[in-house]
N, C-alpha and C positions, 0 to 999 in steps of 0.2 A: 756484605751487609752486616753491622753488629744488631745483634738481637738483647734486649736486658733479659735480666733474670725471670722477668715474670714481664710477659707481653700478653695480646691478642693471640697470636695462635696458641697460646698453649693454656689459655684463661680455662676450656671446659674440662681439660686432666689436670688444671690447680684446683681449682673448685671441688673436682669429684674425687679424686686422689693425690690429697696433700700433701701427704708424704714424701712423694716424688721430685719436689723441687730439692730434696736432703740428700736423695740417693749418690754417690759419689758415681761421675760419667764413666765411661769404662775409656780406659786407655785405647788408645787409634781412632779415638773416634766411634760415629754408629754408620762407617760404612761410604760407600763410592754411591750416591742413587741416583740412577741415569734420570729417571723420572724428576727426583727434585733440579737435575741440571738444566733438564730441558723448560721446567717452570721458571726456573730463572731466565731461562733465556727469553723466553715468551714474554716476561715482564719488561726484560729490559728493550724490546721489542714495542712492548707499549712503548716504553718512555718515549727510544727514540723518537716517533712515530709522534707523540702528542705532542711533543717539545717544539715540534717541526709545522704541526698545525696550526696547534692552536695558541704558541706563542712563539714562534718563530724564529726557534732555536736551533743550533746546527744544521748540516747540510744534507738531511733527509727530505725525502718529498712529503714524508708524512702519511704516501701511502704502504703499508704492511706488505703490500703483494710485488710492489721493485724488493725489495729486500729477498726475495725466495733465492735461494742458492746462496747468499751469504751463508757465513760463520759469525754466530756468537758466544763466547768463549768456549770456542770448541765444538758448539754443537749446529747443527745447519738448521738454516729457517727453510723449511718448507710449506708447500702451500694451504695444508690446513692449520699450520701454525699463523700464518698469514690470514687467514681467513678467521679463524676466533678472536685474534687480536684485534682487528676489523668490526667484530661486533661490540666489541668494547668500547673501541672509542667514537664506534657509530651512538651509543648510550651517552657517553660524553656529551656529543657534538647536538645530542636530542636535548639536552638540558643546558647545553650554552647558546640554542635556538630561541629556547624557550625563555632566560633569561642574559640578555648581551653583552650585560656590563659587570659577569660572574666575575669571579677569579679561580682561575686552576691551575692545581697544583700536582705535580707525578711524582711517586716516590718522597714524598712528605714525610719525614722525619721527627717526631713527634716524642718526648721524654714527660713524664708529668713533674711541673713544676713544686711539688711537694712530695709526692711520694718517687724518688729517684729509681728505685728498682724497677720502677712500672713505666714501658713505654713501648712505640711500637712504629715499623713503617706504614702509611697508607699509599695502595695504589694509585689512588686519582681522590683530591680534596678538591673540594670544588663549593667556595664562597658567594653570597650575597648578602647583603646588608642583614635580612628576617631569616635566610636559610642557611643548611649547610646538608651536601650530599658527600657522601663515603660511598666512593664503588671501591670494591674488591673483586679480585678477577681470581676463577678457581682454572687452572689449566690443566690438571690432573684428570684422573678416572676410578681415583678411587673412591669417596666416598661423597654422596648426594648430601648438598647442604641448604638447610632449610633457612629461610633468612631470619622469619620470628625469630624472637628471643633466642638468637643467636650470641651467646656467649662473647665470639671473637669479633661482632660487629660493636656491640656495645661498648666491648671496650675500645673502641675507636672514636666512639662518638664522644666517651667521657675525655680521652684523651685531644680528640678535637674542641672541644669547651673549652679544656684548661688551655688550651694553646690563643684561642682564637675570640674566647667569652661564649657567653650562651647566646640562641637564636632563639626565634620561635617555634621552628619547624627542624628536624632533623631525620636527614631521609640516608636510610641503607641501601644498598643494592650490593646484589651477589650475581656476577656473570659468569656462569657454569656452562661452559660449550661444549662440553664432552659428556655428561652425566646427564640422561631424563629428568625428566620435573613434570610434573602434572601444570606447573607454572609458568614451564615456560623456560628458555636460557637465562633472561633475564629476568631477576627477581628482586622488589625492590619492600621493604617496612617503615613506617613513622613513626616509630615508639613516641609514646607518651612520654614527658618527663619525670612520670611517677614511674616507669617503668627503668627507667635508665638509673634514679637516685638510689632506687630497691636494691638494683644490680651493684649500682654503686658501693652502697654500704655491706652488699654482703662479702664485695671481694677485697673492699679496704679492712675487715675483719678476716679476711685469709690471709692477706700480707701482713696483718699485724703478729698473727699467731705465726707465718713462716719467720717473721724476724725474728722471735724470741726464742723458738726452738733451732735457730743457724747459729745464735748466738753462743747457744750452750753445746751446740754440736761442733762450733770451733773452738769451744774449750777442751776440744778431747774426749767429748759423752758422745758414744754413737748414737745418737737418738734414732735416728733411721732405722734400726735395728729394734727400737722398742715399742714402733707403730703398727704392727703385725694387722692390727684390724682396722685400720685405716686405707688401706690399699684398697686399689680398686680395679684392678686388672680387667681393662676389653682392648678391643681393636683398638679401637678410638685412642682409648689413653694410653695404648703402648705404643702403637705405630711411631711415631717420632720421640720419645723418651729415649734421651738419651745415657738414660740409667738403666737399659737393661738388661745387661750383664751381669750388674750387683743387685738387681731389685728383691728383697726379701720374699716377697709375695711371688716372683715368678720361679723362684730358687726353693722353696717348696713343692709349687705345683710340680716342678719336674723331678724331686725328689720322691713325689710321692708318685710317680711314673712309674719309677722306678723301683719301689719296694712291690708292686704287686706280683704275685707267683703263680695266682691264676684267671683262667677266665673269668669274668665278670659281666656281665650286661652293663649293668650301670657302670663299672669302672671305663668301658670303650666307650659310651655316650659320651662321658667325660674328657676324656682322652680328643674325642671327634669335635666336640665344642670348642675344646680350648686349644687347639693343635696350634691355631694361629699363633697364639702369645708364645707357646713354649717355642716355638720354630724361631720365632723372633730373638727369645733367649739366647736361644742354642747361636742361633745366628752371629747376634750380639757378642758372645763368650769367645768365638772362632775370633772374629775382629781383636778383642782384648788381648787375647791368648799371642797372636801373630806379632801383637806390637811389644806385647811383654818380653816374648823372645827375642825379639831385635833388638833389647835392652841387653840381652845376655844371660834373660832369667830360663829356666829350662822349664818345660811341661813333661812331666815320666811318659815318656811311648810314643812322643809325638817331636816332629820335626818341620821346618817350616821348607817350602819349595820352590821354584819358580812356577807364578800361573800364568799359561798361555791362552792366549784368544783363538776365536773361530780361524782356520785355515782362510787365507784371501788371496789373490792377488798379488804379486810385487809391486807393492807401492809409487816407490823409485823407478822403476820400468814402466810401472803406467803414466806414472808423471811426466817421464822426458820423452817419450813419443808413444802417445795409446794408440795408434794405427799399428805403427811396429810391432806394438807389442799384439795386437789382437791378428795380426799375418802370424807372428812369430805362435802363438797360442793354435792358431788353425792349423798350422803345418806339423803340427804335433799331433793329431789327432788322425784321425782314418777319412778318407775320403767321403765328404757327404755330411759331414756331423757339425751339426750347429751351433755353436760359442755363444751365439747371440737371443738373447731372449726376446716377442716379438716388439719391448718396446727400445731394445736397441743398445740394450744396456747386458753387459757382458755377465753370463753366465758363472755362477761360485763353483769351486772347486769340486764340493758335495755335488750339485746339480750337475755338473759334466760327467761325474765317475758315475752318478745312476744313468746317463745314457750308454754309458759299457765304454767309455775313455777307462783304460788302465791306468792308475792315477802313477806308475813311474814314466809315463810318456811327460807330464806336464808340470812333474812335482821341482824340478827346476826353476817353473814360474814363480810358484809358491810360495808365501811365508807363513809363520805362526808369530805373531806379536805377544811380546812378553808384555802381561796386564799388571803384574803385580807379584803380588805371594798369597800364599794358602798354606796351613798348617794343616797334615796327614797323620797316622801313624805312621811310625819308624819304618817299619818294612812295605808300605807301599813305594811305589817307581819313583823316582825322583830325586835330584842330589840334592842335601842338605846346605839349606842360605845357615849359615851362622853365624849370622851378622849380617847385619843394614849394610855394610861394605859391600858384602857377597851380591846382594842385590842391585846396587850402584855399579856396581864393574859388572853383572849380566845386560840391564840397564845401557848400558855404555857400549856393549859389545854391541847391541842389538843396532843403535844409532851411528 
């Protein structure tokens, strides 16, 4: 999915901390997030699924819950994934009841026709002649999102306008399956169109003030570096900032972590409030640091390793005959001892060694899957990647 520079999700940390969109991204990226993998896949779950319903597109049946045990890119649809996607387009299918001769649209791709920086995907647009509805589907559990004057919905509606003209009526919905609400899963707003042009004018005065200060910042002025009081550092506006590794404002807070020499009451309040963002930092800087060095650049005291996953299973052994291989696993173990969990489903490596399996009777079975890399200090366990090569040929041996 390409995202522009300044979209819907990232409208409430442009607004509140402008800055942000200057900060230079950290090299490698912000990171592998299973969480955002599995949001994607849940969307593209809707899609399938509404394409198949309600316009009678490809070879899905349309219902969420045939799909359980598939893969989508990688990640398996399971049945409460199935099941929230199912409330979504049960909202859909509640508003194309209600009016028959809509138009809907999934993954609607939307740029604004004047302002080119600004634009956004929508989950599900859905036309009539006087109206227009924006649902957005939250599949996550992190953070409760309230529909009012919701930053990221607005700017969908404004971007819906430009795409489609104005209506009379313009209806949001947020369908949150996983997070409380006092409201309810589905939650939907009508903003006023005073309320939308308000919004309007004050974010096309952010993008105007972000162009003029990108402009000078690609002249060679660090300007990022000279908005110190501009930053706005919470959860909210760090979590997905993909500047923060360099973010001025979080490169303080942890410097100044760092000079305290003693105890404090208030310095640990501090410390305990903002732990989030600096962890994020810190987070952040590991990622940069990791791809810096696969460049060839060196970090003093540290060195990059192979990272291994959770002990499983032989993969390939369970693949070509998982009977065999669960006789082959039982005849390893002592007479009496259970492999099998009651719902049928083979017991992990960890879970059999606390029933007292000696894990050299079974570690044969075994593998540890190489995930990636991590940068340590020099003298912890592990042999040094020094180079992306090094990686590529563990990589390779693994497969």
């Amino acid at each position: 999915m390409v995202h522009s520079i300044i979209g819907p999700s990232s409208a409430k940390t442009i607004l509140s901390c402008r800055p942000s969109l200057l900060v230079p991204p950290a090299a490698g990226g912000d990171g592998d997030n299973t969480y955002t993998s599995q949001g994607d896949a849940a969307h593209q779950l809707i899609e399938t699924c509404g394409l198949a319903r309600f316009l009678g597109e490809g070879d899905s049946s349309g219902n969420p819950r045939d799909h359980v045990g598939e893969h989508i890119n990688g990640v398996e649809v399971d049945v409460d994934m199935a099941n929230d996607a199912d409330i979504f387009l049960r909202e859909v299918q509640r508003i194309k009841t209600t009016h028959p001769t809509a138009e809907i649209f999934f993954e609607r791709r939307i740029v604004h026709s004047v302002v080119g920086e600004f634009g956004g995907t929508m989950d599900c647009l859905i036309l009539t002649d006087d109206q227009l509805w924006v649902l957005d589907f939250k599949f996550g559990m992190g953070q409760t999102v309230n529909v009012e004057d919701n930053p990221q919905l607005l700017c969908y509606a404004i971007l819906a306008m430009d795409a489609v003209g104005k209506r009379d009526r313009v209806n949001l919905t947020v369908v949150q399956t996983r997070k409380p609400h006092p409201d309810g899963l589905v939650r939907s707003w009508s903003p006023d169109y005073s309320d939308i042009d308000e919004f309007a004018n004050t974010l096309m005065l952010c993008i105007q003030q972000y162009r003029e200060r990108k402009a000078r910042q690609d002249s060679g002025e660090k300007v990022y570096l000279t908005l110190i009081d501009e930053y706005n550092p919470t959860e909210d506006n760090c979590r997905f900032c993909p500047g923060k590794a360099n973010c001025p404002a979080l490169r303080a807070m942890h410097e100044s972590y760092t000079m305290q020499t003693k105890f404090d009451p208030k310095y640990v309040a501090r410390v305990l409030e903002t732990e989030f963002l600096v962890r994020k930092h810190i987070d952040a800087v590991k990622i940069q640091a990791e791809a810096e060095m696969a460049d060839g650049n060196e970090v003093p005291g540290f060195k990059r390793i192979t990272k291994y996953g959770n002990r499983r299973w032989n993969a390939e052994m369970l693949k070509a005959d998982a009977g065999q291989f669960t006789a082959d696993l039982i005849g390893c173990c002592l007479p009496g001892t259970q492999v099998l969990a009651p719902s049928g489903k083979l017991l992990s490596p960890a879970q059999l060694e606390k029933k007292g399996v000696e894990r050299s009777l079974f570690e044969h079975l075994v593998e540890r899957p190489i995930t990636g890399v991590k940068v340590v200090p020099v003298g912890d366990f592990g042999d040094d990647l020094d180079s992306q090569a090094a990686l590529d040929d563990a990589l390779a041996a693994l497969s």
